[in-house]
Backbone bond lengths (Angstrom), bond angles and torsions (degrees), N, CA, C in turn:
res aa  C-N    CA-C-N  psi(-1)  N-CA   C-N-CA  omega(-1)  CA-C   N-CA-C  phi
1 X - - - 1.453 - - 1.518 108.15 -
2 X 1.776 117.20 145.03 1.536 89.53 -163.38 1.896 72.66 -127.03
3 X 1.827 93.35 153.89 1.478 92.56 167.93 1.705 128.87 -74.03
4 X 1.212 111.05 -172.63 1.783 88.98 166.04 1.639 83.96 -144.31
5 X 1.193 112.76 122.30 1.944 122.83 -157.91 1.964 71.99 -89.45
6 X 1.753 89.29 139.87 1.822 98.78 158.72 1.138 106.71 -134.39
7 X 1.110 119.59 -176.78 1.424 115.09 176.79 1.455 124.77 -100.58
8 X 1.407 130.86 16.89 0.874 153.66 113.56 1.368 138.87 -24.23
9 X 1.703 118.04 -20.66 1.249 130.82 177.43 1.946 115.42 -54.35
10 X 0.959 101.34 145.07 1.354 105.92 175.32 1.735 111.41 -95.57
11 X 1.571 87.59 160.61 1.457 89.03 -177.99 1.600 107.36 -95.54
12 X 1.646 130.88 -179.81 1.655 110.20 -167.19 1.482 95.64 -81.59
13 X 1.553 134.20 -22.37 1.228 101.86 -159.41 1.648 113.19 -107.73
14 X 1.643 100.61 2.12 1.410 116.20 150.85 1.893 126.89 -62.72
15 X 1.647 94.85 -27.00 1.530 92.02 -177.90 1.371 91.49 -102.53
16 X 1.282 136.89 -21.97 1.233 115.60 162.98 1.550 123.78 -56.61
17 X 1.165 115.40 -33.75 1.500 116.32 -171.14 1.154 106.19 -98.50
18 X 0.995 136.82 0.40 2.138 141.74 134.51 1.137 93.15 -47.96
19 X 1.221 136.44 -60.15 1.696 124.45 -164.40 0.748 103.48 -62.33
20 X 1.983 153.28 -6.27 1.569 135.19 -177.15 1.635 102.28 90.65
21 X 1.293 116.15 1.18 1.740 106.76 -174.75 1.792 109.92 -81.96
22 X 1.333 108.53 112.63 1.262 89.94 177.49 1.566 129.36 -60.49
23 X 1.903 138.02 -148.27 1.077 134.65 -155.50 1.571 93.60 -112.72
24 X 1.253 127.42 -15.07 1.298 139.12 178.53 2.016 95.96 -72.78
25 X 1.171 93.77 -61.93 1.340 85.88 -161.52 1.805 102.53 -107.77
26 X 1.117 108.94 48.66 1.155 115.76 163.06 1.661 106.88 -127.87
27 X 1.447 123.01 15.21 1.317 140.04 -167.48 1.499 75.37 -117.03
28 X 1.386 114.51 -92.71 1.474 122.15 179.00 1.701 120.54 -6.13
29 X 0.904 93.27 -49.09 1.753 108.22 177.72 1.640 113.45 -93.81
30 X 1.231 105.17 -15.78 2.158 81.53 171.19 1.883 77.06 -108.84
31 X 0.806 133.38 -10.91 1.665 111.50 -171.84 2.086 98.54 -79.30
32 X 1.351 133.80 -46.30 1.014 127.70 152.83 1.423 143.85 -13.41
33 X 1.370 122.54 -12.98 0.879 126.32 135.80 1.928 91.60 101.83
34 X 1.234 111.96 30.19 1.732 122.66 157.33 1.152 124.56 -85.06
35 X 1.305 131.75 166.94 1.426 134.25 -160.21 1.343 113.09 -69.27
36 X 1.688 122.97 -8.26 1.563 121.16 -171.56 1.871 90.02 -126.34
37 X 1.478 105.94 54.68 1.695 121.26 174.28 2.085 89.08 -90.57
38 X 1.378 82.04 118.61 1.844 123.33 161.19 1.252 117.63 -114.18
39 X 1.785 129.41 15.85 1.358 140.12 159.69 1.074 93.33 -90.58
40 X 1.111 154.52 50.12 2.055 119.90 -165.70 2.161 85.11 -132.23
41 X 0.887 105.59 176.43 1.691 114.49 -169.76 1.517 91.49 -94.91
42 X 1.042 133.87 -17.61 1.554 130.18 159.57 0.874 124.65 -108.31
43 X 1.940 130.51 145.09 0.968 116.24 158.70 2.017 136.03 -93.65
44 X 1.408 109.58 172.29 1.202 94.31 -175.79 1.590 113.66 -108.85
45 X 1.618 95.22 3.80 1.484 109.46 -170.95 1.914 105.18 -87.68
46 X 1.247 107.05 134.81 1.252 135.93 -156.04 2.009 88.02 -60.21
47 X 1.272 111.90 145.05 1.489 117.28 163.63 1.822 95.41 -83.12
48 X 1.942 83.71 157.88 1.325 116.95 173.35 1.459 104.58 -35.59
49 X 1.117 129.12 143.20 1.478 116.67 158.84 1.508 103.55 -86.44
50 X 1.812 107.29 141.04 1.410 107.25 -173.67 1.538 94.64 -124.50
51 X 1.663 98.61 116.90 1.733 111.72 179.73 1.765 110.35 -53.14
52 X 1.049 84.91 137.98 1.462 101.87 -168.78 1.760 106.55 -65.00
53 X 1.465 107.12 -16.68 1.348 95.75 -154.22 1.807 99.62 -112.49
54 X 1.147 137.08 118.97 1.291 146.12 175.75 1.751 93.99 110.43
55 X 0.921 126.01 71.81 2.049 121.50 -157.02 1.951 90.35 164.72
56 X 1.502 92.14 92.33 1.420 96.64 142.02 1.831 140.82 -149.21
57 X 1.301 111.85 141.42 0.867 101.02 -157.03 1.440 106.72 129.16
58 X 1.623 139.60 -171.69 1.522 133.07 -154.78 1.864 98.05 -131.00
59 X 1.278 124.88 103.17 1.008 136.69 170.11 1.541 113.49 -76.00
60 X 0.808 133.55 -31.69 1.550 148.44 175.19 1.545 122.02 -47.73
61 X 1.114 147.21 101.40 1.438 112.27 168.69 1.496 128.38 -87.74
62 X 1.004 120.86 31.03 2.051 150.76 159.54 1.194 112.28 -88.62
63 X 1.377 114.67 -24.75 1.760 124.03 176.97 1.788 87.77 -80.79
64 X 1.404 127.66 -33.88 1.813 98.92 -131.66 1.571 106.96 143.38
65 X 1.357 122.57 153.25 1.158 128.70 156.58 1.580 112.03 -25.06
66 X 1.023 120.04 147.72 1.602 131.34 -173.63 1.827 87.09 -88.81
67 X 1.372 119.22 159.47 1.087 133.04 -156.71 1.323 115.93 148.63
68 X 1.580 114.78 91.09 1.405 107.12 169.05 1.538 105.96 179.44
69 X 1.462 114.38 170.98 1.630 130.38 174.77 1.345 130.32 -123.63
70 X 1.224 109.46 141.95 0.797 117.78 -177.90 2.020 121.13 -109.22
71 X 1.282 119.87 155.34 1.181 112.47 -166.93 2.115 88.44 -107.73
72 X 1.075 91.70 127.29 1.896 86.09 175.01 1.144 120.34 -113.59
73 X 1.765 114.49 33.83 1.439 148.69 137.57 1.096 115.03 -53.64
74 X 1.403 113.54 -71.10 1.473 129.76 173.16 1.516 110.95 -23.51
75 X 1.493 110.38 138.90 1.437 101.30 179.08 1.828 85.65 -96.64
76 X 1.074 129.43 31.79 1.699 116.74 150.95 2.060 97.99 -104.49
77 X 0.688 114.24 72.25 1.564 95.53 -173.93 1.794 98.27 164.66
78 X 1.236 108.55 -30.39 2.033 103.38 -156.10 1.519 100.16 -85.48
79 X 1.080 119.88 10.62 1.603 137.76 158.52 1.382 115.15 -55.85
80 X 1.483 104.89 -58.34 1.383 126.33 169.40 1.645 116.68 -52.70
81 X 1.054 126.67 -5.09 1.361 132.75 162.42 1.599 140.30 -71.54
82 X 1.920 92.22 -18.16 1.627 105.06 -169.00 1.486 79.41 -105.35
83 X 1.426 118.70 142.25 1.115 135.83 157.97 1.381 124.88 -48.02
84 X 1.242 134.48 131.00 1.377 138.31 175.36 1.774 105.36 88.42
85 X 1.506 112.02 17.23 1.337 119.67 177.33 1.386 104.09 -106.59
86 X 1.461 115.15 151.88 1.681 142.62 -171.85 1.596 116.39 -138.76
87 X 1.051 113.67 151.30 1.244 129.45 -168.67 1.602 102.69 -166.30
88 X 1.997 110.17 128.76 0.951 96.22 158.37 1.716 106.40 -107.70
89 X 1.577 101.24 172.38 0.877 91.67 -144.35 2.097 86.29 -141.76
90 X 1.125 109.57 84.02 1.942 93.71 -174.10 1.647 96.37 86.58
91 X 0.887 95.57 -119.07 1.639 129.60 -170.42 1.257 128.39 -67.73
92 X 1.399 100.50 -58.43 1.304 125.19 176.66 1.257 137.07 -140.55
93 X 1.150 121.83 161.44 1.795 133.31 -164.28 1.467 111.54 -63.29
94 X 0.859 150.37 141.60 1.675 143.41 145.90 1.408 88.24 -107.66
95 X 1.492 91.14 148.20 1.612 115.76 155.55 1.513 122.23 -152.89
96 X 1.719 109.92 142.44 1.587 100.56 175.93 1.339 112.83 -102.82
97 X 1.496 105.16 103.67 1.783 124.49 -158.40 1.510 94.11 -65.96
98 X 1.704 102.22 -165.00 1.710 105.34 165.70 1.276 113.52 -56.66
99 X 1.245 116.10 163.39 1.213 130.60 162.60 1.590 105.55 76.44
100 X 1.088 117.87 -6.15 1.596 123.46 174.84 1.620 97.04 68.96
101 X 1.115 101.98 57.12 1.829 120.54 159.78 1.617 92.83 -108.00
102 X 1.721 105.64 140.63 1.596 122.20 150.29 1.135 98.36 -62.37
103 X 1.472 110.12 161.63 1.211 119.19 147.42 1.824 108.12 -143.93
104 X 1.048 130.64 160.79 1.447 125.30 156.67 1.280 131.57 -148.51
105 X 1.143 148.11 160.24 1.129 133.24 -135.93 1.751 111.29 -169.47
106 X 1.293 150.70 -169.97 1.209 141.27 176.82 1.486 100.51 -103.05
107 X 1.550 119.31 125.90 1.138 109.68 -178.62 1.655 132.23 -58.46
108 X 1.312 106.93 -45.02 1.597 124.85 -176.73 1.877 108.22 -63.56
109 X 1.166 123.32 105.94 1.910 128.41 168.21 1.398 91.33 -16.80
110 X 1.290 101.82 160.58 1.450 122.84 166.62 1.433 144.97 -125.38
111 X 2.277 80.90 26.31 1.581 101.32 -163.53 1.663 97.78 -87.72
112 X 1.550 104.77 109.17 1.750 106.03 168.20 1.360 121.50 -14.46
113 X 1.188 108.67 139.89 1.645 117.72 177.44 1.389 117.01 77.91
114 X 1.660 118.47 -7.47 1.429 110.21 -171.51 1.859 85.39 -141.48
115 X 1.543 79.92 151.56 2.036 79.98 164.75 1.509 99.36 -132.96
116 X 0.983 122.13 80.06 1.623 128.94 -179.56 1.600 112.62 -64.30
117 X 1.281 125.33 132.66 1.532 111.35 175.57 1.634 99.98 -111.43
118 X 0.948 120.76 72.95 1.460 132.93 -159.13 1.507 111.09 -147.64
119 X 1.548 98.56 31.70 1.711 97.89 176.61 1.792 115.66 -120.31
120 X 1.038 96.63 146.21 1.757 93.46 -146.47 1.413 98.66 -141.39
121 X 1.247 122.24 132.36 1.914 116.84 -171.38 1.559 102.04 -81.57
122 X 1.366 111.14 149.05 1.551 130.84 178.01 1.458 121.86 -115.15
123 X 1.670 119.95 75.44 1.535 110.84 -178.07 1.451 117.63 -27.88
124 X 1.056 106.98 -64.27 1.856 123.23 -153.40 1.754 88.48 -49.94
125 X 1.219 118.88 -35.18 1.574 98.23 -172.81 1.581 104.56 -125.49
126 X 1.028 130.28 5.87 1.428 142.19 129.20 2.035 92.27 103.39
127 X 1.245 121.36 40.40 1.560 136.00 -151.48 1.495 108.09 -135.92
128 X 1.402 126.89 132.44 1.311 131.08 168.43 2.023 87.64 -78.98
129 X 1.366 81.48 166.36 1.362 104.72 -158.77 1.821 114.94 -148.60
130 X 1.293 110.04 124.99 1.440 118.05 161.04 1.194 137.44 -96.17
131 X 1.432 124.70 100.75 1.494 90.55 -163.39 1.457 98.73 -108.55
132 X 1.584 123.98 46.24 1.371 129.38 139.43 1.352 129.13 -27.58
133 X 1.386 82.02 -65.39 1.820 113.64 -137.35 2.025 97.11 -140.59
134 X 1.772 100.54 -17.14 1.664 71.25 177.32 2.085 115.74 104.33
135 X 1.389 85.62 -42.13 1.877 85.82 163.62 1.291 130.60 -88.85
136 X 1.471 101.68 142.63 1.488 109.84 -157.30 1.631 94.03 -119.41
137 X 1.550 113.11 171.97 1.630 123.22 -143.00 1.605 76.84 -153.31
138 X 1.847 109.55 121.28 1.442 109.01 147.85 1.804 120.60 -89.51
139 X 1.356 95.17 154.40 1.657 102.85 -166.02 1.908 106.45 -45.53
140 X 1.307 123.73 8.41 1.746 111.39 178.91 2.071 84.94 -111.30
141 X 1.212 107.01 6.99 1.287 85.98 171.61 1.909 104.24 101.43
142 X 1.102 121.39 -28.69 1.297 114.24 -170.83 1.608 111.10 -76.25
143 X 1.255 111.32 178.74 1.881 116.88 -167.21 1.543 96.68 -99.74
144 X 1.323 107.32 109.43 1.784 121.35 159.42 1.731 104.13 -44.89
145 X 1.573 83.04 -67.73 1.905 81.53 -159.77 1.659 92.28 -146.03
146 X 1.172 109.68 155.35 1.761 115.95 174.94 0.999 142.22 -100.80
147 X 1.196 153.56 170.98 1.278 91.24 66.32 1.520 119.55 -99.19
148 X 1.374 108.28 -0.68 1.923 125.98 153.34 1.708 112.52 -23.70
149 X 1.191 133.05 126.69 2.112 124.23 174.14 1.369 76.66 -111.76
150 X 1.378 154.51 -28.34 1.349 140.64 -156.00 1.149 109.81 -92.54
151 X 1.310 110.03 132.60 1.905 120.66 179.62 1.600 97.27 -65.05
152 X 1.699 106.89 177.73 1.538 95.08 -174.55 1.392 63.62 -118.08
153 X 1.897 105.05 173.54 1.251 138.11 173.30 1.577 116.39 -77.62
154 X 1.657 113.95 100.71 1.278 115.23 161.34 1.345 138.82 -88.30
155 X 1.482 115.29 140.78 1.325 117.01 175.92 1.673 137.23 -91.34
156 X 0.947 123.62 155.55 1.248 108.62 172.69 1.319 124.71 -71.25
157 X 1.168 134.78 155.09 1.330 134.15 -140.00 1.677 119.39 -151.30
158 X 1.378 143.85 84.07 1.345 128.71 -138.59 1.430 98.18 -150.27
159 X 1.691 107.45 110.02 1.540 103.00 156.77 1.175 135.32 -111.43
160 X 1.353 113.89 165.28 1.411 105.93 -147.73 1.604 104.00 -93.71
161 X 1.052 113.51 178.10 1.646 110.67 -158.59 1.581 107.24 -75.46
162 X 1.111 132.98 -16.52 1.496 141.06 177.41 1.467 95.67 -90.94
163 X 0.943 123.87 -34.95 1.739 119.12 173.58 1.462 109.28 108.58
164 X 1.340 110.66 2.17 1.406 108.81 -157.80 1.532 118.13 -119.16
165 X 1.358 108.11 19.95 1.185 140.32 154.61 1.538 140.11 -140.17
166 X 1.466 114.48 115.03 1.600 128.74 168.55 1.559 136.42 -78.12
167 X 0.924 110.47 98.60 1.594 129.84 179.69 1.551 109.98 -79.92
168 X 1.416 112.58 115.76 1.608 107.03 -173.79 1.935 82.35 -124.72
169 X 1.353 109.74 145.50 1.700 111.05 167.83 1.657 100.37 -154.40
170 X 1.422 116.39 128.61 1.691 129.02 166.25 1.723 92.06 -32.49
């Protein structure tokens, strides 16, 4: 039997929450260990797609060491220019924190048992952010508050003197 994918598809915890299951026990039920498990140390949810065009170099960390640039010309990328803006990007997050510093970081939380891709930078308090689970990430990478104890993985981060190029390297 073959499917016919529309775009209409739901996501699992959208068709879960059509069923009336609340957030308590819609944890309860993918943590159980059924075929739509979002506890597991991997995820099964597809990465960002990263436009091919202003992006070179290996964003991925399944390719390889992280290593690559970005052009922030590109209208996939010139987002990244206004302060308090994010993009993921492959692998991992960029953001232009206070002070109009990059920063980047591993996209997926790093609270055990879950790999949430639900982390998103917060000007007003200058903090990567989960809104999984609630733990937050200061810009060197260490854990604000938890319930995460694990730092997330930072990258190196380098712009170029015209501004108009981003250098990210493991």
């Amino acid at each position: 039997m073959t499917q016919n994918p529309t775009n209409d598809q739901m996501k699992r915890g959208e068709f879960l929450r059509s069923l009336g299951l609340n957030s308590a026990a819609l944890m309860a039920f993918y943590c159980m260990g059924t075929s739509l498990t979002a506890c597991s140390k991997s995820t099964t949810d597809p990465a960002p797609t990263t436009p091919a065009s202003g992006l070179s170099g290996n964003a991925d960390t399944s390719a390889g060491a992280i290593n690559f640039t970005v052009d922030l010309t590109n209208s996939n990328y010139n987002s990244l220019k206004t302060v308090g803006s994010f993009l993921k990007v492959g692998s991992v997050l960029i953001a232009n924190t206070t002070g109009n510093k990059y920063v980047t970081i591993q996209r997926l939380c790093t609270h055990p048992g879950f790999n949430f891709d639900q982390v998103s930078y917060t000007l007003s308090t200058n903090t990567f952010n989960c809104s999984g689970h609630g733990s937050a990430f200061n810009v060197d990478g260490t854990v604000k508050n938890g319930p995460t104890t694990v730092a997330t993985k930072l990258y190196t981060t380098t712009i170029s003197a015209d501004g108009n190029t981003l250098t990210v390297k493991a």
